[in-house]
C-alpha positions as CSV (number, residue, x, y, z in Angstrom):
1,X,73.5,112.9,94.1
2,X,76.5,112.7,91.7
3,X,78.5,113.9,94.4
4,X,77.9,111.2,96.7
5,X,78.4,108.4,93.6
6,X,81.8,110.2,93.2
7,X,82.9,109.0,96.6
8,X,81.2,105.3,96.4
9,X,82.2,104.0,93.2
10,X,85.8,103.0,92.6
11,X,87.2,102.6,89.4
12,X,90.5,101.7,87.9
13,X,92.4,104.1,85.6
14,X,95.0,103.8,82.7
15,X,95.8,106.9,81.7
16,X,99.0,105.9,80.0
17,X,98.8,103.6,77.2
18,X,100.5,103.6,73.6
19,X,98.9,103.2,70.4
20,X,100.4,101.1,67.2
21,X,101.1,104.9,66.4
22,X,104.9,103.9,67.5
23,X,107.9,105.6,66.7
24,X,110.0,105.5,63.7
25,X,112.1,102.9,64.9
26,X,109.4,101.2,66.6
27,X,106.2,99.7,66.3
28,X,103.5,98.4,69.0
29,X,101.5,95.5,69.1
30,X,103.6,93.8,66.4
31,X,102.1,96.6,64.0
32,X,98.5,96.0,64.3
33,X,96.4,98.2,62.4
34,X,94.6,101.3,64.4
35,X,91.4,99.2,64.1
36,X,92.4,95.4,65.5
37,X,94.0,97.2,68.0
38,X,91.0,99.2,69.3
39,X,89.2,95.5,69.1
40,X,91.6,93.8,71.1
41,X,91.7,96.4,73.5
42,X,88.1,96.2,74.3
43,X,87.9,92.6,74.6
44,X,90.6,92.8,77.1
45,X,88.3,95.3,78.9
46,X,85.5,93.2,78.6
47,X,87.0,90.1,79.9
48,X,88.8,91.8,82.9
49,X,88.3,90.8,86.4
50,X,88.3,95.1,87.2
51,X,85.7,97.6,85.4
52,X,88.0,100.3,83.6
53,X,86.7,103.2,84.3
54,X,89.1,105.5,82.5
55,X,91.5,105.7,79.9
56,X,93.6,107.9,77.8
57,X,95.9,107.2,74.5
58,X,99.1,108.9,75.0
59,X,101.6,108.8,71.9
60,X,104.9,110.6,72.0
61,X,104.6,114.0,70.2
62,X,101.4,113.3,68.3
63,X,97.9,112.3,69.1
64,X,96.6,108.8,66.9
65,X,93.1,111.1,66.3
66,X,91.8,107.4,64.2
67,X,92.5,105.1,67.2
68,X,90.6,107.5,69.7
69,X,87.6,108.4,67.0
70,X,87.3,103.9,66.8
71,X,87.7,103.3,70.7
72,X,84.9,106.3,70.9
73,X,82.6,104.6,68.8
74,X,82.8,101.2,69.7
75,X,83.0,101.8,73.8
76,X,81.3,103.6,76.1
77,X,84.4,103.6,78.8
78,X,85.7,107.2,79.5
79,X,88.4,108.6,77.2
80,X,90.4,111.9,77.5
81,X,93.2,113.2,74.8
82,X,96.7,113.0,76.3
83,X,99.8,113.0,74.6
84,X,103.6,112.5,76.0
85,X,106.0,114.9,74.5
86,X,109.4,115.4,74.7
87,X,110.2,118.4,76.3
88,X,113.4,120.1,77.4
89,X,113.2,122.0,80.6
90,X,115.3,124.6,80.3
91,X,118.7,125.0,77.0
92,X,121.1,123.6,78.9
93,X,119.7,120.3,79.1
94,X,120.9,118.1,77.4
95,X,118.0,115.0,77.2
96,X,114.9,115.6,76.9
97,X,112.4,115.1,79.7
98,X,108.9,113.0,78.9
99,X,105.9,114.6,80.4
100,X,102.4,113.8,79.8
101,X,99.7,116.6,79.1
102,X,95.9,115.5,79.3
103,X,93.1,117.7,77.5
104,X,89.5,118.3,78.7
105,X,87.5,115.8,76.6
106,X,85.8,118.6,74.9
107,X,88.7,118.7,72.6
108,X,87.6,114.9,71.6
109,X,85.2,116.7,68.9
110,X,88.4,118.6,67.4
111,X,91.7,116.2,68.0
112,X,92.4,116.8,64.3
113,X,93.2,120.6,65.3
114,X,94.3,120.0,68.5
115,X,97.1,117.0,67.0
116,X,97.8,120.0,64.3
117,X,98.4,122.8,66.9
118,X,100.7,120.3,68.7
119,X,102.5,118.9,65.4
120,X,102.9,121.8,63.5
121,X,104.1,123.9,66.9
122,X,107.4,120.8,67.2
123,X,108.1,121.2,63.6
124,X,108.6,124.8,64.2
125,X,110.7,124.4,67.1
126,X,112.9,122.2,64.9
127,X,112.2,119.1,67.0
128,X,113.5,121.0,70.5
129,X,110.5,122.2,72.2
130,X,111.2,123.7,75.7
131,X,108.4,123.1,78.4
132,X,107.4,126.5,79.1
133,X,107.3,127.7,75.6
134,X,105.1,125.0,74.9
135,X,102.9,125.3,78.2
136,X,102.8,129.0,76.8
137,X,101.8,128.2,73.3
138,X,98.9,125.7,74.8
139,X,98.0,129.1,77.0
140,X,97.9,131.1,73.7
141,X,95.5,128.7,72.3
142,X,93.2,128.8,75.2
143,X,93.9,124.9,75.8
144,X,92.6,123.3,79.4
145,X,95.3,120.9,80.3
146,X,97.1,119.1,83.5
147,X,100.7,118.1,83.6
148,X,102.0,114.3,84.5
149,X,105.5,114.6,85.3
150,X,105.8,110.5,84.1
151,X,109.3,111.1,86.5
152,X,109.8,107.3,88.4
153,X,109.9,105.5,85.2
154,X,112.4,107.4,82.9
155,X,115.9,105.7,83.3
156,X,118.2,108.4,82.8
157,X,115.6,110.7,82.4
158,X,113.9,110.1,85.9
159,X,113.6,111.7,88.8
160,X,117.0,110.4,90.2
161,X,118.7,113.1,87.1
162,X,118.4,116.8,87.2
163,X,115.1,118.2,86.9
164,X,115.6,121.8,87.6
165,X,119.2,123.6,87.2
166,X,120.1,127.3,88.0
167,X,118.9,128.7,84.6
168,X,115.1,126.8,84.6
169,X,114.6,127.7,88.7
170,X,114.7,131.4,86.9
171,X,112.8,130.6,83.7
172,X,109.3,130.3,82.6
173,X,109.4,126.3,84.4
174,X,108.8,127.5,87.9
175,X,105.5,129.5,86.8
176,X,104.1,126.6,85.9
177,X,104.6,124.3,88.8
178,X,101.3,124.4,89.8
179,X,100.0,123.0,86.8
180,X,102.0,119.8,87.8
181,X,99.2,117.5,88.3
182,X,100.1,115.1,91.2
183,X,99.9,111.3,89.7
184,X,103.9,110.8,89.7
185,X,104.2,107.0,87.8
186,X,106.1,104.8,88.8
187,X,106.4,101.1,88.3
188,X,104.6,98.4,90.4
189,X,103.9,98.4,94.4
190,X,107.7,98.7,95.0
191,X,108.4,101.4,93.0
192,X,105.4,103.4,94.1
193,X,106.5,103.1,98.0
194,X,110.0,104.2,97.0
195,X,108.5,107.0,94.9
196,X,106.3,108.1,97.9
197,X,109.4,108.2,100.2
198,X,111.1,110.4,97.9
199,X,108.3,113.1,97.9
200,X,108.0,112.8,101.4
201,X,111.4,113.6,101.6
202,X,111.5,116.5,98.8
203,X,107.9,118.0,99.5
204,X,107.4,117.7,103.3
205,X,104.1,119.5,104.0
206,X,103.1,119.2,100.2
207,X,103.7,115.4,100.1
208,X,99.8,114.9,101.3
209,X,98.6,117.0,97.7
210,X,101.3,114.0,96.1
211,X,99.8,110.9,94.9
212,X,102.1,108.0,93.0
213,X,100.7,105.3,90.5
214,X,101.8,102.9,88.2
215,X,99.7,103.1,84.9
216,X,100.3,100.3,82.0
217,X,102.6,102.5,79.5
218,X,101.6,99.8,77.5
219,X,102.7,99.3,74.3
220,X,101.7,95.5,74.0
221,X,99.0,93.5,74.5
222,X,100.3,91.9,78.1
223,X,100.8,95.2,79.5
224,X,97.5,96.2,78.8
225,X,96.0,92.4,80.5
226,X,98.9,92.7,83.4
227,X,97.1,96.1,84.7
228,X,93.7,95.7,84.3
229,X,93.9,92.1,86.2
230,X,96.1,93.9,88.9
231,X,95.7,97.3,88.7
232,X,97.5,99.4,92.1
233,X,95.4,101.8,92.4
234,X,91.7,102.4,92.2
235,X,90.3,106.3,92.2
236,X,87.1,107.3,94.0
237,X,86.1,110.3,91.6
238,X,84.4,110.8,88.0
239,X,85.4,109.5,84.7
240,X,85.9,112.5,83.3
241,X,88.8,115.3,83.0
242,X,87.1,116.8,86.1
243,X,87.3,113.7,87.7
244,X,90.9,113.6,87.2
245,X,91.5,116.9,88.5
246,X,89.6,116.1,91.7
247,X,91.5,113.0,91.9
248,X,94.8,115.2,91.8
249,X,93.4,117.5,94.5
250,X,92.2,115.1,97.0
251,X,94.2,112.4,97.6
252,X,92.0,110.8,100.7
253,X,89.8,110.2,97.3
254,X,93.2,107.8,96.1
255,X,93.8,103.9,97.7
256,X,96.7,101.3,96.9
């Protein structure tokens, strides 16, 4: 029964990794192209002491639709479509927050259109894209998502900074608090129980729906090899954006 396989097989997840895709100003993997990347990557995989069971390539502000067409045909491990954007969360701010959005991996078949709705949607919003216009534009669209808030590992951006104010409690924001899905990363063991403490603290009751990880965020090789030889966490659930969801739901399915 696929049920019953859901609770006895354990797998490691990295939902959190760059791609060579970089950023203006940067590049990843000391500019490897989209396709040694994707062959480094699996070898990693193939070599590691842990079976990956999941993954997802999450870019700021644009999906690398080549790197997850490559990874798809030359592995069989589970990939969804994520993306990190930067969002603000209500005018007044003045950083932008990073929060990850992962897609049902039907939308693997159309990333071109999906990367185009996304692109094309920050270009019109001059490069300032609140998070509940954009939640409400992925709405419009009829797009399946869940909502990492990526909030432990932001620096000035994190959790420790101002992540609701008196003009977003009243905005669009707090509709769409349920949508939060409940991995909150953070950074290694430490990190996590800190993290924990502080949702116990700010939760109470809801704390039990919280769970806290620490994916790669990789965007070099080592990161990549450092998790999968030591990953913290290992999720009893499906590889699959259902899976994920469960995952998110159930956190007696989730073990450090």
């Amino acid at each position: 029964m696929e049920e019953e396989r859901i609770l006895r097989e354990p797998h490691v997840w990295d939902l959190h990794i760059h791609t060579p895709l970089g950023t203006p100003t940067k590049k990843n993997y000391d500019g490897d192209s989209n396709q040694v990347f994707i062959s480094k990557l699996i070898e990693i995989y193939n070599n590691a002491p842990h079976r990956i069971g999941m993954i997802s390539f999450t870019d700021h502000n644009q999906i690398n639709v080549e790197a997850y067409n490559l990874f798809r045909e030359k592995s069989a491990i589970a990939i969804i479509p994520g993306i990190e954007m930067d969002v603000y969360l209500s005018e007044s701010f003045r950083d932008s927050k990073h929060v990850i959005f992962y897609f049902d991996e039907s939308e693997l078949d159309r990333l071109d259109s999906l990367n185009t709705l996304i692109t094309d949607y920050i270009k019109e919003q001059n490069n300032r894209v609140s998070f509940d216009s954009f939640i409400t534009h992925l709405l419009a669209n009829k797009k399946q998502f869940a909502i990492s808030p990526h909030a432990f590992k932001q620096g000035k951006r994190g959790i420790d900074r101002e992540w609701i104010d008196s003009e977003s409690s009243y905005s669009g924001i707090t509709g769409f608090s349920g949508l939060f899905f409940p991995f909150w990363e953070a950074a290694g063991k430490s990190e996590i129980c800190k993290a924990q403490e502080f949702l116990q603290s700010e939760y109470n009751e809801s704390s039990t729906e919280q769970s806290v990880i620490a994916f790669s965020d990789s965007s070099d090789y080592e990161k990549i090899k450092g998790y999968i030889e030591n990953p913290h966490q290992y999720f009893l659930c499906l590889d699959s954006y259902k899976g994920l969801l469960l995952a998110g739901s159930d956190s007696s399915r989730i073990k450090i």
